[in-house]
N, C-alpha and C positions, 0 to 999 in steps of 0.2 A: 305224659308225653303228648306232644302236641303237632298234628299234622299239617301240612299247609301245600295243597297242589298249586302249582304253580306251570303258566304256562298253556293253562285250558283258559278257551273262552268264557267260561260258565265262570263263578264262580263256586267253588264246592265248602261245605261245609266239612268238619273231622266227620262226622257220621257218613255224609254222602259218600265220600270220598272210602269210608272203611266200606259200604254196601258196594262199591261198585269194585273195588279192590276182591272182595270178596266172590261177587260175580265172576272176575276176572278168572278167579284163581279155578274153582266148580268149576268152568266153562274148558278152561285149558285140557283139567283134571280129566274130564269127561273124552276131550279131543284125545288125549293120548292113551284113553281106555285104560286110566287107572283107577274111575269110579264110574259107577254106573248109572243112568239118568236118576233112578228112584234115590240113592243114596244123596244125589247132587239136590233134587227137590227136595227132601230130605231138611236139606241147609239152610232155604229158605222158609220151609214151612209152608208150603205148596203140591199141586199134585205133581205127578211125571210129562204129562203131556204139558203143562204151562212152562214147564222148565225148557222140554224139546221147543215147544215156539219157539223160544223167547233165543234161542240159538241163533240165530240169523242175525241178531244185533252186534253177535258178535265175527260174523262169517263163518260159523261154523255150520256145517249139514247134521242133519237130525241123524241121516244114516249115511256112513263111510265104506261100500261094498266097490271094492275091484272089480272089474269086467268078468274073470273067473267066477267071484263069489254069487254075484249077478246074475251070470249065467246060470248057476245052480243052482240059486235059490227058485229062477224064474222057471225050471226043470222039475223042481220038487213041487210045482203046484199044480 
């Protein structure tokens, strides 16, 4: 099978295009807290913290805490 992005500036290659797809998807996964950072680095074969960095490339926050949970958390220390 054969990919072919079309539409982006860059041009991509199938591999590029399957790593970033793939980022994609970890990155989502992770936002909707159906995997956990370590499982998502995991994927790429990386530690946990480079995976949390590297969140912001795709607007995502390393941590997701409601004003409640915030509050709590900033209570329990």
């Amino acid at each position: 099978m054969s990919i072919r992005a079309t539409g982006h500036p860059m041009s991509w290659s199938a591999t590029g295009f399957e790593e970033e797809a793939k980022w994609a998807m970890a990155v989502k996964l992770f936002e909707m807290k159906r995997i956990l950072s370590g499982i998502a680095a995991q994927l790429f074969g990386i530690d946990r913290v480079s995976f949390l960095l590297s969140l912001h490339r795709y607007d995502v926050p390393m941590i997701d805490l409601d004003e409640a949970d915030l509050l709590s958390e900033s209570a329990n220390t």
